[in-house]
mmCIF file as gemmi writes it, N, C-alpha and C atoms, coordinates in Angstrom:
data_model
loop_
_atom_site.group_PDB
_atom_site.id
_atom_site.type_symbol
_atom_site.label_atom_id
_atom_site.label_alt_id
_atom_site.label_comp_id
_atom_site.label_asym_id
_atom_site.label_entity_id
_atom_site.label_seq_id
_atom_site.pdbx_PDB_ins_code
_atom_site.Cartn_x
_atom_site.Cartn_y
_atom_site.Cartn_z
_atom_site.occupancy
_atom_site.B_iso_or_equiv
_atom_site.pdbx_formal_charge
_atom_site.auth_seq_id
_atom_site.auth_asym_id
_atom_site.pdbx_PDB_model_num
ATOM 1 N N . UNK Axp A 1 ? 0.823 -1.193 0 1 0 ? 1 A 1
ATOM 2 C CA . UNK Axp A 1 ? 0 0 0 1 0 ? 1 A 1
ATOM 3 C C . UNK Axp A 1 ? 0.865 1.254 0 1 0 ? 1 A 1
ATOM 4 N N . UNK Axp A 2 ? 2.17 1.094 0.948 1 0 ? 2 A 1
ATOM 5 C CA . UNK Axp A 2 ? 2.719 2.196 0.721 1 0 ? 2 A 1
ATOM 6 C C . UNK Axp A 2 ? 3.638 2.476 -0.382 1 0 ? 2 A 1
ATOM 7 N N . UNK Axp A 3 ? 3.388 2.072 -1.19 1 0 ? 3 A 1
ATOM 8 C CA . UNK Axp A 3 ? 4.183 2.325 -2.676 1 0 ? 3 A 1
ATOM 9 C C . UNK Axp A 3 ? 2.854 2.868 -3.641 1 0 ? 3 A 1
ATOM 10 N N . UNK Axp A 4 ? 1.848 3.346 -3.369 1 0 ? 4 A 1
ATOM 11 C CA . UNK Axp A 4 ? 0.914 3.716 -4.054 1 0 ? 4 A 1
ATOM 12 C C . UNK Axp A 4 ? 1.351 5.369 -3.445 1 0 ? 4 A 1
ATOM 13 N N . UNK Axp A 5 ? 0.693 6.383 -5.042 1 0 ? 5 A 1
ATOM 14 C CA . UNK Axp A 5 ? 0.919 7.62 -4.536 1 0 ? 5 A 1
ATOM 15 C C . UNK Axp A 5 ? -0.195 7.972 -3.792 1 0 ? 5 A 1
ATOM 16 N N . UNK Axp A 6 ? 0.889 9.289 -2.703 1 0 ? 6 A 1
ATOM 17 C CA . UNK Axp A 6 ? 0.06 9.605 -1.422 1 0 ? 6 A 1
ATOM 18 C C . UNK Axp A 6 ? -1.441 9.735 -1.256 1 0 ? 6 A 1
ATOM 19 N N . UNK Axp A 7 ? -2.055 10.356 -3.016 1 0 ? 7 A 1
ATOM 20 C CA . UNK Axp A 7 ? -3.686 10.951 -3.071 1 0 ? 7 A 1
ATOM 21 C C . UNK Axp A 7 ? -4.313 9.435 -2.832 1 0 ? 7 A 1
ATOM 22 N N . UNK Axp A 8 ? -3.727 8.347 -3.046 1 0 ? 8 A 1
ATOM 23 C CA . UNK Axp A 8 ? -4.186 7.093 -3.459 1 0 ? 8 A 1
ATOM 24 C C . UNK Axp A 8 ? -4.604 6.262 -2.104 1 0 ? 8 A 1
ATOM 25 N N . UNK Axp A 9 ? -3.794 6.2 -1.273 1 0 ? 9 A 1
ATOM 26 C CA . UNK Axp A 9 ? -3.199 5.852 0.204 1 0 ? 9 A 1
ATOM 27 C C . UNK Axp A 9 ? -4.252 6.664 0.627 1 0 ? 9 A 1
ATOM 28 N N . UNK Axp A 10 ? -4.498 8.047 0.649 1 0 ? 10 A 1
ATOM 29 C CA . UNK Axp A 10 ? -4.893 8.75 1.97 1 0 ? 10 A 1
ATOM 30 C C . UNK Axp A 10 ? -6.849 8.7 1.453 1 0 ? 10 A 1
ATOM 31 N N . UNK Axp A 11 ? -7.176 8.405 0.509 1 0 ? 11 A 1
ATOM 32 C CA . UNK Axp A 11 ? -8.533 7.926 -0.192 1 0 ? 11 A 1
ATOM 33 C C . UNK Axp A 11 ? -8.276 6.618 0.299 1 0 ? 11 A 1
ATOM 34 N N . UNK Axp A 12 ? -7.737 5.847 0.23 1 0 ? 12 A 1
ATOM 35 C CA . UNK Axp A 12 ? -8.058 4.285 0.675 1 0 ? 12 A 1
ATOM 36 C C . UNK Axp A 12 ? -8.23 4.287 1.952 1 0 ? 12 A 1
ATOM 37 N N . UNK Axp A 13 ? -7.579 4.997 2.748 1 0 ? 13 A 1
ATOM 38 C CA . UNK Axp A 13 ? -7.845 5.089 3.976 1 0 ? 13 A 1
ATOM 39 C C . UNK Axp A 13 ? -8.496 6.384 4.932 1 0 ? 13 A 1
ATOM 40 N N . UNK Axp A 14 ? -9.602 6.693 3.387 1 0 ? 14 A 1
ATOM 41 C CA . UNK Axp A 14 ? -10.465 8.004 4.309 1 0 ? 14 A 1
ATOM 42 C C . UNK Axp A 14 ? -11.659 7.766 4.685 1 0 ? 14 A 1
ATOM 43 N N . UNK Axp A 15 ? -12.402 8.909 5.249 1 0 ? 15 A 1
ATOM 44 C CA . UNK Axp A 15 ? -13.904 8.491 6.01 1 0 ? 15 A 1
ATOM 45 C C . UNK Axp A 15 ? -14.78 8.92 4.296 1 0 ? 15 A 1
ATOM 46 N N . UNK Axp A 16 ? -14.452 9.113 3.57 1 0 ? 16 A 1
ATOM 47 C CA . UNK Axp A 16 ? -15.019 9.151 2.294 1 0 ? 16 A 1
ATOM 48 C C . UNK Axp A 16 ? -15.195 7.827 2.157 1 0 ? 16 A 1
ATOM 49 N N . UNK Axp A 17 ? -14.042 6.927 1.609 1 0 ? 17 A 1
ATOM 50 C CA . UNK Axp A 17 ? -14.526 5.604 1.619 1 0 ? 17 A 1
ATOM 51 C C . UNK Axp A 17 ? -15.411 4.644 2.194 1 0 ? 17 A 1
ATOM 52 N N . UNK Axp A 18 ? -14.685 5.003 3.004 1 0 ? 18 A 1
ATOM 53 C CA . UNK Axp A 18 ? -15.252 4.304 4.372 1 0 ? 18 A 1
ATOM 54 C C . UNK Axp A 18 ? -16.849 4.617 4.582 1 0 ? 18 A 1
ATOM 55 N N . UNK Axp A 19 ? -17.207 5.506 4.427 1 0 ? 19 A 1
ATOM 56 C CA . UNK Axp A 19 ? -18.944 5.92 4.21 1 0 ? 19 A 1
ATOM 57 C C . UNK Axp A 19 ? -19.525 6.027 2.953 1 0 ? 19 A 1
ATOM 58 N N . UNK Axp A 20 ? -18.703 5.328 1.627 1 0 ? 20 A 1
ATOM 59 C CA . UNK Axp A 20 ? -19.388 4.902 0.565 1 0 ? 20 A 1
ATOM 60 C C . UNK Axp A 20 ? -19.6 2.793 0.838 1 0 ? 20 A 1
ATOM 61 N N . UNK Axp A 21 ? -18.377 2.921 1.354 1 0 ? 21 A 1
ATOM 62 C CA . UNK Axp A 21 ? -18.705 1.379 1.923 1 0 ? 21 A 1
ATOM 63 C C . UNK Axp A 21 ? -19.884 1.059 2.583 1 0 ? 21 A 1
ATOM 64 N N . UNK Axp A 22 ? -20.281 1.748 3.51 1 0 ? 22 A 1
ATOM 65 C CA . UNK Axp A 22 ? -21.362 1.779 4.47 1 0 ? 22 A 1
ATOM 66 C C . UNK Axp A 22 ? -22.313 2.044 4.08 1 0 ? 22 A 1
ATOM 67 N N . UNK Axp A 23 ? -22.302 3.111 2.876 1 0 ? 23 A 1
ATOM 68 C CA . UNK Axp A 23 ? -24.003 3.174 2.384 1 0 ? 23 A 1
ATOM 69 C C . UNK Axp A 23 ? -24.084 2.08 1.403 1 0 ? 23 A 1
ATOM 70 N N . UNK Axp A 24 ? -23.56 1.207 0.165 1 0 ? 24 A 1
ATOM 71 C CA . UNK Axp A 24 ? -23.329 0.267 -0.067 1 0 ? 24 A 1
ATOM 72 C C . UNK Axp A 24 ? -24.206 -0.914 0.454 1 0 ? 24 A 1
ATOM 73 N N . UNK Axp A 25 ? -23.248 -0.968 1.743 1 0 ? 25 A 1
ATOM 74 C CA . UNK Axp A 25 ? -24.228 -2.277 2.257 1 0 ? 25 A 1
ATOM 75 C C . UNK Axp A 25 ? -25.388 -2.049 2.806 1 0 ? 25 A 1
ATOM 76 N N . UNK Axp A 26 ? -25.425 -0.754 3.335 1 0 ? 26 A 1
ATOM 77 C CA . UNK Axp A 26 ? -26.902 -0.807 3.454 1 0 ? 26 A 1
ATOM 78 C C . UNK Axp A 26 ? -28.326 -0.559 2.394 1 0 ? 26 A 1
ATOM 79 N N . UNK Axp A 27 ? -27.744 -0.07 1.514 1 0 ? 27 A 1
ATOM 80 C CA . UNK Axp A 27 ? -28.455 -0.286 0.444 1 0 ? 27 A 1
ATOM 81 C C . UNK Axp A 27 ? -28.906 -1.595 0.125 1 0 ? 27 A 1
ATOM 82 N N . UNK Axp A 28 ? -27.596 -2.626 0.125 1 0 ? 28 A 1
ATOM 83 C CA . UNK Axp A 28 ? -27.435 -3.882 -0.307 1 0 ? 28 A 1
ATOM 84 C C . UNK Axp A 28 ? -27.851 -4.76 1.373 1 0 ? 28 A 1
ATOM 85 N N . UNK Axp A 29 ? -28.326 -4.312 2.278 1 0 ? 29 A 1
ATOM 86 C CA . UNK Axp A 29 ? -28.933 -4.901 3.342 1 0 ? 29 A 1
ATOM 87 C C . UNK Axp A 29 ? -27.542 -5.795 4.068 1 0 ? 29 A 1
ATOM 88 N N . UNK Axp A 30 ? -26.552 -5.679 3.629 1 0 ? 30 A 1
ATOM 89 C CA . UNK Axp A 30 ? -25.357 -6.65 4.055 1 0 ? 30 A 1
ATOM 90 C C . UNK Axp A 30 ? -25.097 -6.359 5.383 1 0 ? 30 A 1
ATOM 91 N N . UNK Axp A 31 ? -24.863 -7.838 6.205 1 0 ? 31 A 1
ATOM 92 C CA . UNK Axp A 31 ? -24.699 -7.691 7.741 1 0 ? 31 A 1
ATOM 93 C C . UNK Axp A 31 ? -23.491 -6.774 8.089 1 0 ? 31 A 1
ATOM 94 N N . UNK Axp A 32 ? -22.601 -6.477 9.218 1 0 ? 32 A 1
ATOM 95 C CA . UNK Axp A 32 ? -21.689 -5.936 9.455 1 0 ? 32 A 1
ATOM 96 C C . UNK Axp A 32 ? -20.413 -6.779 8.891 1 0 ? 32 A 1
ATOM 97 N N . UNK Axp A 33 ? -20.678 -8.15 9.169 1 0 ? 33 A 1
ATOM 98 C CA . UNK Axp A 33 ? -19.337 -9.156 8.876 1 0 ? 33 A 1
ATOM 99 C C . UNK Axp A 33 ? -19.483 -8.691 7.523 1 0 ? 33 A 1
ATOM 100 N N . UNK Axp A 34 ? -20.689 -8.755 6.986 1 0 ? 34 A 1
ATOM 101 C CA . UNK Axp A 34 ? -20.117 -8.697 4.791 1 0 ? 34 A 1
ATOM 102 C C . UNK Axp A 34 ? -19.611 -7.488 4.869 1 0 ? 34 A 1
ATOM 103 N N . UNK Axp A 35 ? -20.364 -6.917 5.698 1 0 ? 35 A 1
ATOM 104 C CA . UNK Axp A 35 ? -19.608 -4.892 5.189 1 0 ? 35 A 1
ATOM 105 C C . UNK Axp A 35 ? -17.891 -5.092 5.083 1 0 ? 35 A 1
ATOM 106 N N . UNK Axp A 36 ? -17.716 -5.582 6.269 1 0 ? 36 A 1
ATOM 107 C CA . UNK Axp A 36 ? -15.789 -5.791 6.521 1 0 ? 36 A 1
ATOM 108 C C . UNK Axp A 36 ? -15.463 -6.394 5.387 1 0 ? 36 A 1
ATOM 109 N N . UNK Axp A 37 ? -15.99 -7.549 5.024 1 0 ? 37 A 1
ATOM 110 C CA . UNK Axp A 37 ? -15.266 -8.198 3.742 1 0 ? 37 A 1
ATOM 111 C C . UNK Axp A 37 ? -15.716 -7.452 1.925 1 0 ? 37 A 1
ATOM 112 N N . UNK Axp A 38 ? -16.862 -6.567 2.215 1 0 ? 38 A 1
ATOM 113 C CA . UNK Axp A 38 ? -16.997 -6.254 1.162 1 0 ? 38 A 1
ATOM 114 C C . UNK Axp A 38 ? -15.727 -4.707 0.941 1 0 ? 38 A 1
ATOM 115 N N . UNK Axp A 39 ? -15.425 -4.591 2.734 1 0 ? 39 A 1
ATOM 116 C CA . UNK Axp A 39 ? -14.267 -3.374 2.458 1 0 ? 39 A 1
ATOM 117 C C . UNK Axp A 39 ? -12.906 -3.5 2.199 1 0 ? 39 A 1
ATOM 118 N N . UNK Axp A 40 ? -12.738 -4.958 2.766 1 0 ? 40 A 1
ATOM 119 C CA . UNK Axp A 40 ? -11.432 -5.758 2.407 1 0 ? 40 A 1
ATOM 120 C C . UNK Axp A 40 ? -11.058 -5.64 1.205 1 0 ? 40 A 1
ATOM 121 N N . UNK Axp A 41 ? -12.189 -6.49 0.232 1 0 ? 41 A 1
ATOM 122 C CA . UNK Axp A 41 ? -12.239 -6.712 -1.271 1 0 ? 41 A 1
ATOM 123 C C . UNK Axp A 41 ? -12.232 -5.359 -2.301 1 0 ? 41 A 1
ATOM 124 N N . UNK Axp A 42 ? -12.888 -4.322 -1.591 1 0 ? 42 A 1
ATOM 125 C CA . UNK Axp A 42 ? -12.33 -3.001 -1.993 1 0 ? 42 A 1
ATOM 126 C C . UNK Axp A 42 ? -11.225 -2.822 -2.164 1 0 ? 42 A 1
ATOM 127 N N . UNK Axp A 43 ? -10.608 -2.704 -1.095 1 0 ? 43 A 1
ATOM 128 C CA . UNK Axp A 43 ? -8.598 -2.576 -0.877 1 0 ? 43 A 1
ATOM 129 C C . UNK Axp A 43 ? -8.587 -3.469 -1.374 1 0 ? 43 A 1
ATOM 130 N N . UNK Axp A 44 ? -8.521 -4.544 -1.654 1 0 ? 44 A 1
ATOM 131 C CA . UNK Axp A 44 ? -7.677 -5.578 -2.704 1 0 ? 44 A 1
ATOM 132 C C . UNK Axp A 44 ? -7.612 -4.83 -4.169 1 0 ? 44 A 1
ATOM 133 N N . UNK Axp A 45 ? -9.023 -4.369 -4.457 1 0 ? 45 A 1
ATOM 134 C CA . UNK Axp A 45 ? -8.787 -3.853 -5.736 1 0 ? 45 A 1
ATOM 135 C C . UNK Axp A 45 ? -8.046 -2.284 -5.843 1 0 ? 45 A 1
ATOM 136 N N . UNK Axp A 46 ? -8.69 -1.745 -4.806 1 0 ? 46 A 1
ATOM 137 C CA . UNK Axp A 46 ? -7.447 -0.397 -5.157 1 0 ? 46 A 1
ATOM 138 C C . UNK Axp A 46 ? -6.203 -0.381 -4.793 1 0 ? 46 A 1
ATOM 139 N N . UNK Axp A 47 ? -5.672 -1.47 -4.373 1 0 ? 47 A 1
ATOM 140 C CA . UNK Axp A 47 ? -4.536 -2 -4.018 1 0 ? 47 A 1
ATOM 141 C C . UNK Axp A 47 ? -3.554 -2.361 -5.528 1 0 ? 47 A 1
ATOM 142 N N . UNK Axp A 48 ? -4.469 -2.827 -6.526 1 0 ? 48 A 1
ATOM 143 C CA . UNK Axp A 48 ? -4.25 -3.272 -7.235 1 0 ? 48 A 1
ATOM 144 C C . UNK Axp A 48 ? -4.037 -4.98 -7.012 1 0 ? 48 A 1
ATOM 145 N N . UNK Axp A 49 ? -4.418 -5.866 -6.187 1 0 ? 49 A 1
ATOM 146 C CA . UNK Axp A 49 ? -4.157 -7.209 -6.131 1 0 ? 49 A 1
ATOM 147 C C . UNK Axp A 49 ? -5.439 -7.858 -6.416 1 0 ? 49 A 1
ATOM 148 N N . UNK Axp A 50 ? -6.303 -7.309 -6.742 1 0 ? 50 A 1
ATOM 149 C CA . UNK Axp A 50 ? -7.687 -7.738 -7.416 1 0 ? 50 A 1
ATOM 150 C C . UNK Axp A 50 ? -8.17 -6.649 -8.536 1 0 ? 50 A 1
ATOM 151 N N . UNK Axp A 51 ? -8.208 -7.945 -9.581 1 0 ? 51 A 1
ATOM 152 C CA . UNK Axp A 51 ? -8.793 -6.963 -10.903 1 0 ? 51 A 1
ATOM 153 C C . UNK Axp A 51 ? -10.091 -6.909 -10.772 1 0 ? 51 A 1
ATOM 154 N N . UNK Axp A 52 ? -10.616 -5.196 -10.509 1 0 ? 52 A 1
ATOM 155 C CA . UNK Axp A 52 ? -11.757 -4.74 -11.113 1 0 ? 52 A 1
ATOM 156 C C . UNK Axp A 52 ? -12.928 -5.677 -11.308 1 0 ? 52 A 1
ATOM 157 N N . UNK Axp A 53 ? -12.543 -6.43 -12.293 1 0 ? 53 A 1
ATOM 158 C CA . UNK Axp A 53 ? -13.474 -7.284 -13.542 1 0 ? 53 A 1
ATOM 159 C C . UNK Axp A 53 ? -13.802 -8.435 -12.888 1 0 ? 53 A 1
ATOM 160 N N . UNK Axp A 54 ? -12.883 -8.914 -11.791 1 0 ? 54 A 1
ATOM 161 C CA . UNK Axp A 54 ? -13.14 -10.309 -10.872 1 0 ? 54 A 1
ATOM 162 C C . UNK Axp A 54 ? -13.688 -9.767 -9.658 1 0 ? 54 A 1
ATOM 163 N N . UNK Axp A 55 ? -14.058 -8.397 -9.166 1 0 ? 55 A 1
ATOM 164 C CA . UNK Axp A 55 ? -14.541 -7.777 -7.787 1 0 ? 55 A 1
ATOM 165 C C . UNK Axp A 55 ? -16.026 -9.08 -7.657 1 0 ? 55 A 1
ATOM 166 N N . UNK Axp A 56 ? -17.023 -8.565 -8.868 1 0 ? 56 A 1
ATOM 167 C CA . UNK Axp A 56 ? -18.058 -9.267 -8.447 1 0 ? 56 A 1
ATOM 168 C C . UNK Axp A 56 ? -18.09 -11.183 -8.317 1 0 ? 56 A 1
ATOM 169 N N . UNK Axp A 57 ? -17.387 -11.794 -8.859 1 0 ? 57 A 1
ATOM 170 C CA . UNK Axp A 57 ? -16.662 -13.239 -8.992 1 0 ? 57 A 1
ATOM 171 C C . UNK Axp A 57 ? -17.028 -13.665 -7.259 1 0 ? 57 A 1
ATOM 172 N N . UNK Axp A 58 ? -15.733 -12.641 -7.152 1 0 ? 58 A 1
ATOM 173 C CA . UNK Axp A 58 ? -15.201 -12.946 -5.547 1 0 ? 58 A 1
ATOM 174 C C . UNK Axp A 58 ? -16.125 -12.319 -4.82 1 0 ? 58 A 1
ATOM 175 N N . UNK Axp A 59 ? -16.994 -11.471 -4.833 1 0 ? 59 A 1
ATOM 176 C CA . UNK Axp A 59 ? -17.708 -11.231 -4.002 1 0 ? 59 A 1
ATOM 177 C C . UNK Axp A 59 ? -19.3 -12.461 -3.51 1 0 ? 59 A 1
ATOM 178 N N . UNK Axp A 60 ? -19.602 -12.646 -5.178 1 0 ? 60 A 1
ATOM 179 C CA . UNK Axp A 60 ? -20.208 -13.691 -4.674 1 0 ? 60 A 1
ATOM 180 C C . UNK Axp A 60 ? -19.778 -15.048 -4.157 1 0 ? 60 A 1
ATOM 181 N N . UNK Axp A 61 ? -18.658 -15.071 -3.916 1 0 ? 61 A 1
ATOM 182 C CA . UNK Axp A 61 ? -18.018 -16.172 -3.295 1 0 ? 61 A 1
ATOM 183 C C . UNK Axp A 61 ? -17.55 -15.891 -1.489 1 0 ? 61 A 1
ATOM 184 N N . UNK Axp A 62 ? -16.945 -14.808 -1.624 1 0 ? 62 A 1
ATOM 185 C CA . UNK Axp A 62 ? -16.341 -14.345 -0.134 1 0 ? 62 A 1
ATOM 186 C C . UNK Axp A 62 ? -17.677 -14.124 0.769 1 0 ? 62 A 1
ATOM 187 N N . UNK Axp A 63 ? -18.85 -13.3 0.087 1 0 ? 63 A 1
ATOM 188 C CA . UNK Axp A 63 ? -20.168 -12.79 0.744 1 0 ? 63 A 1
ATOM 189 C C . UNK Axp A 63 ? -21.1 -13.848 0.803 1 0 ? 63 A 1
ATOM 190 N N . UNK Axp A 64 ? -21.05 -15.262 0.379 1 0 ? 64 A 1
ATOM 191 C CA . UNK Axp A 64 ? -21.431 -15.808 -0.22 1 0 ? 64 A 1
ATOM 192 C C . UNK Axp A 64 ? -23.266 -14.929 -0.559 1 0 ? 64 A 1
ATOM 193 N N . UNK Axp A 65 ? -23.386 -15.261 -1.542 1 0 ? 65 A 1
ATOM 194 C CA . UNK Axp A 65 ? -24.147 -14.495 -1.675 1 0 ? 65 A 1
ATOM 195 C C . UNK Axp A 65 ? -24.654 -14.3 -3.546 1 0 ? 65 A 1
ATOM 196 N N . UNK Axp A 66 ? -26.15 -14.255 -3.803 1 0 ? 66 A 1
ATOM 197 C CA . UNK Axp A 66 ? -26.334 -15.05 -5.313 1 0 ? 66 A 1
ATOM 198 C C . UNK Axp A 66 ? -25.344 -14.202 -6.361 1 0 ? 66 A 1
ATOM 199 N N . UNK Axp A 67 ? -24.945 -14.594 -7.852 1 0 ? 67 A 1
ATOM 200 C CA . UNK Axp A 67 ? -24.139 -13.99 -8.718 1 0 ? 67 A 1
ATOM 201 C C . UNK Axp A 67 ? -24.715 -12.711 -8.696 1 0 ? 67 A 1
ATOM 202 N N . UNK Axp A 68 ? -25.978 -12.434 -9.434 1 0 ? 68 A 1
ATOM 203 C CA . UNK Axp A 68 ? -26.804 -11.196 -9.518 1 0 ? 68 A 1
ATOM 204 C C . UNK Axp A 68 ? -26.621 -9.808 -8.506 1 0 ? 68 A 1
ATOM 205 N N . UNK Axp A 69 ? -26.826 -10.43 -7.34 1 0 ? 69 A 1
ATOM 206 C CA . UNK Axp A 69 ? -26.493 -9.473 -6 1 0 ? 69 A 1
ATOM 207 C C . UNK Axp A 69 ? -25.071 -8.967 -6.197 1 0 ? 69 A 1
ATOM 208 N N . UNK Axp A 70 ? -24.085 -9.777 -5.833 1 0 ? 70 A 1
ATOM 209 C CA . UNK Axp A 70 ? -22.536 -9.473 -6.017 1 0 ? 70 A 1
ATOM 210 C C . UNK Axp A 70 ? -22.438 -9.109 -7.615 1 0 ? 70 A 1
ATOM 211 N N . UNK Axp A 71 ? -23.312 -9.093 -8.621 1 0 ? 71 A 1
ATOM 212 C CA . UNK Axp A 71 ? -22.794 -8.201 -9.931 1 0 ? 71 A 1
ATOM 213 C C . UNK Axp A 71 ? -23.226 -6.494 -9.474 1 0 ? 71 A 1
ATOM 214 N N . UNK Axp A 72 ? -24.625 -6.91 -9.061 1 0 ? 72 A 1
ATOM 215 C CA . UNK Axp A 72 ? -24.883 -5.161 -8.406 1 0 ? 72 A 1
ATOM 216 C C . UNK Axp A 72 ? -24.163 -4.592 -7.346 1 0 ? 72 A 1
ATOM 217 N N . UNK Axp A 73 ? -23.841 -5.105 -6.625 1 0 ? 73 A 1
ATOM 218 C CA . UNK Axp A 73 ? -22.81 -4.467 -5.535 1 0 ? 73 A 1
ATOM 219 C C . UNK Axp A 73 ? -21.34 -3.922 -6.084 1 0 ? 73 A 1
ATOM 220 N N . UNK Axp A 74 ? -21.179 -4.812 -6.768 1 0 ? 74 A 1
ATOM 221 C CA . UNK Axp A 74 ? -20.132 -4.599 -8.084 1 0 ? 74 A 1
ATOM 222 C C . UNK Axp A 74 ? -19.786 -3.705 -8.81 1 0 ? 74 A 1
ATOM 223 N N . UNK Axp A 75 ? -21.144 -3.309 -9.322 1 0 ? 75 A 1
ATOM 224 C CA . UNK Axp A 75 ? -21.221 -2.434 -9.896 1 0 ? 75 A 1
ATOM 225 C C . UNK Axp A 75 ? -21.169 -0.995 -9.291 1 0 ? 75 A 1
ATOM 226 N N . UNK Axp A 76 ? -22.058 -0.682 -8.032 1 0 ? 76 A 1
ATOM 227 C CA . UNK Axp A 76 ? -22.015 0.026 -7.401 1 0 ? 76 A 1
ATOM 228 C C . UNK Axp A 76 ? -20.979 0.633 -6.801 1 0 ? 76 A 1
ATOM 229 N N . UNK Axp A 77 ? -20.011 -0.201 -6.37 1 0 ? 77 A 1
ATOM 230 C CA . UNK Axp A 77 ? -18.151 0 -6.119 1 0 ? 77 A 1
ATOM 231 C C . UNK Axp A 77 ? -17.925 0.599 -7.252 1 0 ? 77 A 1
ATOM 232 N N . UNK Axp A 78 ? -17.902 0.032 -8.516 1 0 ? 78 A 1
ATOM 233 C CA . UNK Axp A 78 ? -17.36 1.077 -9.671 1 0 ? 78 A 1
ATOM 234 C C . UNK Axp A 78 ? -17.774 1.951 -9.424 1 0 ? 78 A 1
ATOM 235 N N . UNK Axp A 79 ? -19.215 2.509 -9.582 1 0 ? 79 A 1
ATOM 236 C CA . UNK Axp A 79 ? -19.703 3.857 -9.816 1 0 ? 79 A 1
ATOM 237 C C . UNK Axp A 79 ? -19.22 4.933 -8.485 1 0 ? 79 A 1
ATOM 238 N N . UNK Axp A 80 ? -19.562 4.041 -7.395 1 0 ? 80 A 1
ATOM 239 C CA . UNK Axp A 80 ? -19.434 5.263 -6.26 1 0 ? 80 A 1
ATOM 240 C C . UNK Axp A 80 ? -18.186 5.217 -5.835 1 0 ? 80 A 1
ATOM 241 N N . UNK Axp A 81 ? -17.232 4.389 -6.008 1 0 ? 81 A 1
ATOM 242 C CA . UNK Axp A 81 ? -15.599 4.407 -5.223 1 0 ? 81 A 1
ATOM 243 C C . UNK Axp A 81 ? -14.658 4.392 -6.345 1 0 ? 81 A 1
ATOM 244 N N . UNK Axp A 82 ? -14.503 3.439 -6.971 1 0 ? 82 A 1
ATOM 245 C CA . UNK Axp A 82 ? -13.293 3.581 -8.52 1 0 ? 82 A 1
ATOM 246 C C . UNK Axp A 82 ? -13.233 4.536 -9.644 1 0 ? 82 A 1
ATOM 247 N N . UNK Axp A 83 ? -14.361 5.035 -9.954 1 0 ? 83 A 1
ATOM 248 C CA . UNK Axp A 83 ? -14.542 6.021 -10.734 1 0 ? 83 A 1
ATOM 249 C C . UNK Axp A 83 ? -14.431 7.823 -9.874 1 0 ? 83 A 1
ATOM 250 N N . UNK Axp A 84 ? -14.181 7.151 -8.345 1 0 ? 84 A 1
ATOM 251 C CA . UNK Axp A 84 ? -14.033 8.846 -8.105 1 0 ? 84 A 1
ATOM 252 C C . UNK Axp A 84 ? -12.626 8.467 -7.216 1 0 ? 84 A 1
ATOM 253 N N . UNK Axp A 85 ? -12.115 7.78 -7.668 1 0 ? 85 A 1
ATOM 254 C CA . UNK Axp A 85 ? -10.514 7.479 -6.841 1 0 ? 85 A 1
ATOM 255 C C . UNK Axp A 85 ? -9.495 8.677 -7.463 1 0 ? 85 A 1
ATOM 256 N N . UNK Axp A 86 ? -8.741 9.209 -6.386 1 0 ? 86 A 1
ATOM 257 C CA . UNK Axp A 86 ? -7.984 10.214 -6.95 1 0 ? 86 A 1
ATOM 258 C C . UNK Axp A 86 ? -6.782 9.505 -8.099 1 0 ? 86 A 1
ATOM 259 N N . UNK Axp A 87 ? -6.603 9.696 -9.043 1 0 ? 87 A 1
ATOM 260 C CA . UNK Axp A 87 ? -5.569 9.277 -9.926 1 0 ? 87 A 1
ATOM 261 C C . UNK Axp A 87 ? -4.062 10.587 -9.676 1 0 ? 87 A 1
């Protein structure tokens, strides 16, 4: 993580995130345990150690939880967290 530039680091680890995560699952009704793993699987991908394109894969696997659900949650990470990540 700390080899990512600073704008990158200090967004991965802000209350911005962190309260797009949270509305997320509650949108998506997800208990507290999925919230943690659906924030984990976040940082994996802005980490770069999870591609994007496999977020929803693994989500319906880690959350267990049906394909459909983890494609929309999926999706929703793109729109509200990856697409406004500082570059």
């Amino acid at each position: 993580m700390w080899t990512l530039p600073e704008s990158e680091q200090d967004y991965l680890l802000s209350e911005e995130a962190a309260e797009k995560i949270r509305k997320i699952s509650e949108i998506q009704s997800l208990s507290a345990e999925r919230m943690g793993k659906l924030a984990s699987m976040v940082g994996l991908v802005l980490l770069k150690l999870l591609k994007p394109v496999e977020l929803a894969h693994e989500l319906a696997v880690e959350l267990d939880i049906p394909p459909s659900k983890a494609a929309t949650i999926a999706a929703e990470v793109e729109r509200e967290i990856f697409k406004n990540t500082p570059q």
